[in-house]
C-alpha positions as CSV (number, residue, x, y, z in Angstrom):
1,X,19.0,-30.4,67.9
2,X,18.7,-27.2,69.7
3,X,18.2,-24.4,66.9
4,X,18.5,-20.8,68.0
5,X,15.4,-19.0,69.1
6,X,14.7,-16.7,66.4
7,X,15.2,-20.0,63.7
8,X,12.9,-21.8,65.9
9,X,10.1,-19.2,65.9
10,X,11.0,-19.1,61.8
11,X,10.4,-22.8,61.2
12,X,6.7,-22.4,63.7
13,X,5.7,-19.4,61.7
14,X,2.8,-20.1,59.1
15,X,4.3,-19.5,55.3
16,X,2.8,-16.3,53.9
17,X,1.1,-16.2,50.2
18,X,3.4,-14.4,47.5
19,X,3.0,-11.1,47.8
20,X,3.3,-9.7,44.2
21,X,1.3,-12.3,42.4
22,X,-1.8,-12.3,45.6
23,X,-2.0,-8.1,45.1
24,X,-0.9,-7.1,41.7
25,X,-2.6,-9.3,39.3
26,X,-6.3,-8.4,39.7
27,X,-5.5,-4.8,39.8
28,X,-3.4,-5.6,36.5
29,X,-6.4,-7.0,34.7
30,X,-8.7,-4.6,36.0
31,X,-6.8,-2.0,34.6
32,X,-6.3,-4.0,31.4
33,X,-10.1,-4.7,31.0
34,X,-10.7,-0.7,31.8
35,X,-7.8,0.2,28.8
36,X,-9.3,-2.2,26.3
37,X,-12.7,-1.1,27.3
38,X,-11.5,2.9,26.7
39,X,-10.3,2.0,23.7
40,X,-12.9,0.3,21.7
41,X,-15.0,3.2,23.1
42,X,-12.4,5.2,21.4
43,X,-12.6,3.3,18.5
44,X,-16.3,3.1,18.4
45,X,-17.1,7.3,18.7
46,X,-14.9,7.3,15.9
47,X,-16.7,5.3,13.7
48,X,-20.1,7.2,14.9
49,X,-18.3,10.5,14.0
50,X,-17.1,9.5,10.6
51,X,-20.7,8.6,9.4
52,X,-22.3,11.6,11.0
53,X,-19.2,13.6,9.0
54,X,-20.0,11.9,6.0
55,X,-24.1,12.7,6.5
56,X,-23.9,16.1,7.6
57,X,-20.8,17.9,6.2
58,X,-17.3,18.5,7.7
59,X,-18.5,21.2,9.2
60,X,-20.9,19.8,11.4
61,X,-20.5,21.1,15.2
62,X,-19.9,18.8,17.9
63,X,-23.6,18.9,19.0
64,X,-24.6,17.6,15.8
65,X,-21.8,14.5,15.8
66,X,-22.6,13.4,19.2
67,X,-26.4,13.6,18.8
68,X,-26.0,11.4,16.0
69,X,-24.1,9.0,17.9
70,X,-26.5,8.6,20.9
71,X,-24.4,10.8,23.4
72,X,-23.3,13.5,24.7
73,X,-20.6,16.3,23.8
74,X,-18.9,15.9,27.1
75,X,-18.3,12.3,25.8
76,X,-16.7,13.4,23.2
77,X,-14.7,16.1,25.0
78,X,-13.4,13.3,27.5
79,X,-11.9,10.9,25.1
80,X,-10.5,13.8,22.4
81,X,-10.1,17.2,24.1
82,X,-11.8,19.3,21.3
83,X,-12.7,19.1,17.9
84,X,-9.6,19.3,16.3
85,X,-8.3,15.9,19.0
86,X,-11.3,14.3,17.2
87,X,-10.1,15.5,13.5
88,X,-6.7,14.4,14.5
89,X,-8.0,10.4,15.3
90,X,-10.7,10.4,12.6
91,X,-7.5,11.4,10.4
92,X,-5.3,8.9,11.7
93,X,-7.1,6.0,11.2
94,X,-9.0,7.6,7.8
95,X,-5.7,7.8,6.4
96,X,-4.6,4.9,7.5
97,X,-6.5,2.9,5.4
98,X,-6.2,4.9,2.6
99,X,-2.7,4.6,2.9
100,X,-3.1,0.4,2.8
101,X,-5.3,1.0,-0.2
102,X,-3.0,2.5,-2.0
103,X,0.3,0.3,-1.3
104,X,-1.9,-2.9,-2.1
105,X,-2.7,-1.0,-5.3
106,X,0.7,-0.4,-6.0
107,X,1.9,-4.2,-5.3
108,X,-0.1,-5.2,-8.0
109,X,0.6,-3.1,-10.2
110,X,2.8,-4.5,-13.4
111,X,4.5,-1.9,-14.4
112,X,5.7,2.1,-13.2
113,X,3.4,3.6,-15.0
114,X,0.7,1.1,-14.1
115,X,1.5,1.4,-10.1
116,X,1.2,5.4,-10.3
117,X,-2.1,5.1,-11.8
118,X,-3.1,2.8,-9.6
119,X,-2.2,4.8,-6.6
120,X,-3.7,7.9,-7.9
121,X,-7.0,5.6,-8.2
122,X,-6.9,4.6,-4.8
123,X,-6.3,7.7,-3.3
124,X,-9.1,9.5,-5.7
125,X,-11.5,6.3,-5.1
126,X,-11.3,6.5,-1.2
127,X,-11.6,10.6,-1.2
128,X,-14.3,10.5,-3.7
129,X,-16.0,7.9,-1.4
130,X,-16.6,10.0,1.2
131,X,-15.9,13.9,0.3
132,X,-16.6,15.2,3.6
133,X,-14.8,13.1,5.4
134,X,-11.6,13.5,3.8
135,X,-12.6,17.5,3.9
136,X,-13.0,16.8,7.6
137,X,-9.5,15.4,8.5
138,X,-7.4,16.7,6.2
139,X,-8.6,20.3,6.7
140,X,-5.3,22.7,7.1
141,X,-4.7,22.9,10.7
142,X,-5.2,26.6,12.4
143,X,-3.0,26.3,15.8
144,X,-3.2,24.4,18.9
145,X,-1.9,21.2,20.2
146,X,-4.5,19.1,18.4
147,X,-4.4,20.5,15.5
148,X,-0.9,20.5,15.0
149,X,-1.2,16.4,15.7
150,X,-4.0,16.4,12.6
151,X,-1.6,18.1,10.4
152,X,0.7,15.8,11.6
153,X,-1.1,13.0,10.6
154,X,-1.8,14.2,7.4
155,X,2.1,14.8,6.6
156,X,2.8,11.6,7.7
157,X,0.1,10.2,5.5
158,X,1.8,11.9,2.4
159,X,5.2,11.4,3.2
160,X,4.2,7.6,3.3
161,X,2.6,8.1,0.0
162,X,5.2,10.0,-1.3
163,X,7.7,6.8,-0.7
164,X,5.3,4.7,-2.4
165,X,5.7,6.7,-5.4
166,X,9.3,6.8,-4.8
167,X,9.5,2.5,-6.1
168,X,8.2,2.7,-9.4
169,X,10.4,5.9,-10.5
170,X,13.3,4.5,-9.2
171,X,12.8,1.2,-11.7
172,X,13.5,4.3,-14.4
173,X,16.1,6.5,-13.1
174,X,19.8,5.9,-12.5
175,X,21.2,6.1,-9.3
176,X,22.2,9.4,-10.6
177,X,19.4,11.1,-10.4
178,X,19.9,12.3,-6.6
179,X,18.1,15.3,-7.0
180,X,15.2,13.4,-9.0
181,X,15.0,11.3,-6.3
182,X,15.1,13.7,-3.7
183,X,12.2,16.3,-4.9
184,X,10.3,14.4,-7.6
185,X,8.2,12.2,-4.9
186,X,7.3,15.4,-2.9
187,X,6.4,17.5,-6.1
188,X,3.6,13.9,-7.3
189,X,2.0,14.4,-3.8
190,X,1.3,17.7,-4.1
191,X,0.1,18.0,-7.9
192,X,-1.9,14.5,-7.4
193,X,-3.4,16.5,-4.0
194,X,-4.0,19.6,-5.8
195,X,-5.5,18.2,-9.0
196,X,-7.4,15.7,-7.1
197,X,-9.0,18.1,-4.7
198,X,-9.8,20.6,-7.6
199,X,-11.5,17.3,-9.4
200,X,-13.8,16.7,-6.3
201,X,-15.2,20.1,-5.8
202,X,-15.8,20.6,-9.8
203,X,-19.4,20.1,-10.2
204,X,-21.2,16.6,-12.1
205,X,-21.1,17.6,-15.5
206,X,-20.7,15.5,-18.8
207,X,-17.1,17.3,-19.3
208,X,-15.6,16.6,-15.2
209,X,-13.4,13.1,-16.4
210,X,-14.5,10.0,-14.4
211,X,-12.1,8.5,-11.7
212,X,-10.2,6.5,-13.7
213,X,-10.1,9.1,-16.7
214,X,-8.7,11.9,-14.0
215,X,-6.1,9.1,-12.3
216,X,-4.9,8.4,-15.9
217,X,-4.4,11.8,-16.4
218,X,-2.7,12.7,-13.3
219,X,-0.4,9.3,-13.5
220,X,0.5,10.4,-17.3
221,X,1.5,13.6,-16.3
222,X,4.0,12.4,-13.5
223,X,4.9,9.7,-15.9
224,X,5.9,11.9,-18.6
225,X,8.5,14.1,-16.2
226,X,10.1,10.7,-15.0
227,X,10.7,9.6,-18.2
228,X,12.1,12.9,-19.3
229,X,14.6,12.1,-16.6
230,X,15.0,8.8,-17.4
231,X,18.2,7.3,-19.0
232,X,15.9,5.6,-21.2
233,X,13.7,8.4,-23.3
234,X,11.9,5.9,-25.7
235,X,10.2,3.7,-22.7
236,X,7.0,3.2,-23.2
237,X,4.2,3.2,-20.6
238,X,3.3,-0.8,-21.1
239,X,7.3,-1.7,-20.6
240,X,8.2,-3.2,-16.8
């Protein structure tokens, strides 16, 4: 069969490897292995900078943290920008875990009033833990990009809180109770915050209540407003 030139120099023509697959893969994984490799560096200068935080204050200059992790300021400066980039990721993930403290507190609670304390606990047990720490990232943020992204953080930390609270007072109050509803969450966070922080700066002395004597405390008093809103005054804090 006579084929036409061009299909005969086709069919002679040696068959070429694929070119996507042949290229792109190893440059994929190498830039794969370099991500995963940036960010358990990432991951790991966070860790050093939360213990030297927790050693040597909150306000501990960026000399002092990267000397105590074996490295250099310019480190530092490369994977966070400034100081306040390193506030903003110490808070994130700081406050993410405090945040999955305190919703598996609240799952196993039993009751509302039992699942506020509990939450106020966690929260007071985790800041009380480490007081400079939490000092360090949730610090009111002065300007900039990075610190706006560590107030950020922190508002997102409490709004997720807040919500938390939001379950057991809605197991008291009638759908009714828009405004309740609306405000009362945002109103807990800011008088367990308040209290809270006024209970770890007062100084060790026989009268400062314990942990779980200042949680009850703070979870009576929130307790005591829901229940005045409640359709149910007489509830008890032991009832479901």
């Amino acid at each position: 069969m006579n084929l036409p030139r061009a299909a005969r120099q086709a069919a002679r023509a040696p068959e070429l490897p694929a070119h996507d697959g042949a290229t792109t893969a190893p440059v994929d994984g190498r830039t794969a292995r370099w991500a995963t490799h940036r960010e358990e560096r990432r991951t790991e200068l966070i860790r050093l900078a939360r213990r030297a935080v927790h050693r040597l204050g909150s306000e501990v200059p960026m000399e002092d943290i990267a000397a105590a992790a074996g490295t250099s300021k310019s480190v530092f400066y490369r994977y966070f920008g400034d100081k306040a980039g390193l506030q903003a990721a110490m808070g994130e993930l700081v406050l993410a875990q405090m945040q999955t403290r305190i919703g598996e507190a609240a799952r196993a609670a039993q009751t509302p009033h039992e699942g506020i304390r509990a939450m106020v606990a966690a929260y007071l047990g985790m800041a009380a833990s480490s007081p400079h720490v939490y000092e360090f990232v949730t610090r009111v943020p002065s300007g900039g990009p990075a610190d706006a992204e560590a107030g950020a953080a922190f508002g997102t930390f409490f709004d997720a809180v807040g919500s938390m609270i939001e379950e057991p007072m809605q197991r008291l109050l009638s759908p009714g109770r828009h405004a309740t509803i609306l405000y009362w969450p945002t109103a807990a966070m800011g008088l367990v915050r308040a209290a809270g922080e006024r209970w770890l700066e007062a100084p060790e002395t026989p009268s400062k209540p314990t942990l779980d004597a200042m949680a009850a405390m703070i979870a009576d008093w929130l307790f005591a407003g829901i229940v005045a809103e409640s359709d149910t005054p007489n509830s008890s804090k032991e009832k479901p």
